[in-house]
Structure formats: structure tokens, C-alpha cells
MARFIMI-580476 format. One record per residue (C-alpha): residue in three letters; x, y, z. Coordinates in steps of 0.02 Angstrom, whole numbers, padded with zeros to 5 digits, always signed. Layout:
N
ALAXYZ ...
//
This chain:
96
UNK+00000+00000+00000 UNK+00139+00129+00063 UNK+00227+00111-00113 UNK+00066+00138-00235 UNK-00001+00332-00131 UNK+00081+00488-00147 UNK+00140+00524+00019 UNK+00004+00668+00016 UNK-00136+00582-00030 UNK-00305+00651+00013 UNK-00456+00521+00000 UNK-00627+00600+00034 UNK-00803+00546+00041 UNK-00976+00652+00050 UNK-01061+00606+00165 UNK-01239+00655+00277 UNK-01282+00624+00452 UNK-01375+00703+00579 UNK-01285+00846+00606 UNK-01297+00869+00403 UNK-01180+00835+00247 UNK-00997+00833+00268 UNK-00828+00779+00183 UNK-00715+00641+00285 UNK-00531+00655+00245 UNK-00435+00482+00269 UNK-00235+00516+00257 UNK-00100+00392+00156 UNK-00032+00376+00338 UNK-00214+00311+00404 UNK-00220+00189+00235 UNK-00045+00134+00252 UNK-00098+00085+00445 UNK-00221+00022+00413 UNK-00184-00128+00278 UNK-00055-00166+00402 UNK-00158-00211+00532 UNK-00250-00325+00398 UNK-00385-00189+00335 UNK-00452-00263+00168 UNK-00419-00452+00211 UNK-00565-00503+00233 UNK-00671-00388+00094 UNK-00834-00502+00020 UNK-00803-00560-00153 UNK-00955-00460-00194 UNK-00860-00299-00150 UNK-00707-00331-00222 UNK-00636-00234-00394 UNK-00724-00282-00517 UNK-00691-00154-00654 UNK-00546-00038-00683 UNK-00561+00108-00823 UNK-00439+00231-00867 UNK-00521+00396-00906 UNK-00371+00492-00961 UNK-00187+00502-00964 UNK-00080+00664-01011 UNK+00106+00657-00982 UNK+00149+00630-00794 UNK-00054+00621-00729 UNK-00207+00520-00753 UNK-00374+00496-00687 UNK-00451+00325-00666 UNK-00601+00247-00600 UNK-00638+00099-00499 UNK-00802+00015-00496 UNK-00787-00100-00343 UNK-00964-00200-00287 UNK-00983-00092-00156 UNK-00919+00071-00189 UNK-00847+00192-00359 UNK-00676+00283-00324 UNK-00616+00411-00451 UNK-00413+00423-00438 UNK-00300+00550-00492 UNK-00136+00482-00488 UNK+00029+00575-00528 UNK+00213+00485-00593 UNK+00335+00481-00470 UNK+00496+00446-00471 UNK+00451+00344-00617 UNK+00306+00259-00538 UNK+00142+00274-00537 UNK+00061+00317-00394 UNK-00101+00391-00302 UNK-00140+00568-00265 UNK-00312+00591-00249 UNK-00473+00498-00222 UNK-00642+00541-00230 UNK-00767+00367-00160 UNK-00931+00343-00138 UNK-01026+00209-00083 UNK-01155+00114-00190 UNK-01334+00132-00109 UNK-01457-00021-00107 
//
């Protein structure tokens, strides 16, 4: 995980409660942490990626979706020291 995010990623989600709408932030640090304690082992085969699609590439950035079973991301990633890697992601999850 540590080696495919930009060490400043930002991945956000919309989302409502009772207090109304608003944006959490989850960190490459919190990601990194937590696939090491075993985050995404045990993910349902119905939630799992199921369809990647690259919207667009120009030079040294792209954007790219991900249509998992349970959610969409939309990535921005940026090359990096000649990798590719993570920078952004927008998520949300799929409603019943």
C-alpha cells in the first residue's frame, strides 16, 4: 500500500448524518496503517474490484475509475519517481 499513494494523498467521501452533509478526509498515513493491521483481508467477493477504467492520461497524470461491488472511487494519480502512484481519491458508496 505505502509504495502505490503519494505520500500526500487526500481520500474523501460526501457524506450526511445528523448533524448534516460533510466531507471525511482519510490520510495515506491512516491507509498505510491500516492494511497493516490486515484492513481489506477479509473484503466479500461481492465488494471486491471488479472493473478498472482509465479515463485519461496526459504526460505525468491520469485519472481512473474503480467500480468495486460496493463502492466507485475516481483516482487522480501522478508519476513519481518513475512510478505510478495515487494522489487523490474521490469514493462513494453504492446505495441499495
Amino acid at each position: 500500500m505505502a509504495r502505490a499513494l503519494h505520500p500526500e494523498l487526500a481520500k474523501r467521501i460526501q457524506q450526511s448524518g445528523d448533524q448534516g452533509t460533510f466531507v471525511r478526509d482519510m490520510t495515506a498515513s491512516e491507509l498505510v496503517f491500516g492494511t497493516r493491521r490486515g484492513g481489506g483481508t477479509n473484503t466479500p467477493a461481492d465488494e471486491r474490484r471488479s472493473d478498472v477504467r482509465i479515463l485519461d492520461i496526459f504526460q505525468n497524470t491520469a485519472s481512473v475509475r474503480v467500480d468495486a461491488g460496493g463502492w466507485i472511487d475516481y483516482m487522480h494519480m501522478v508519476k513519481r519517481d518513475g512510478r505510478w502512484v495515487f494522489l487523490n481519491v474521490l469514493w462513494e458508496v453504492r446505495r441499495p
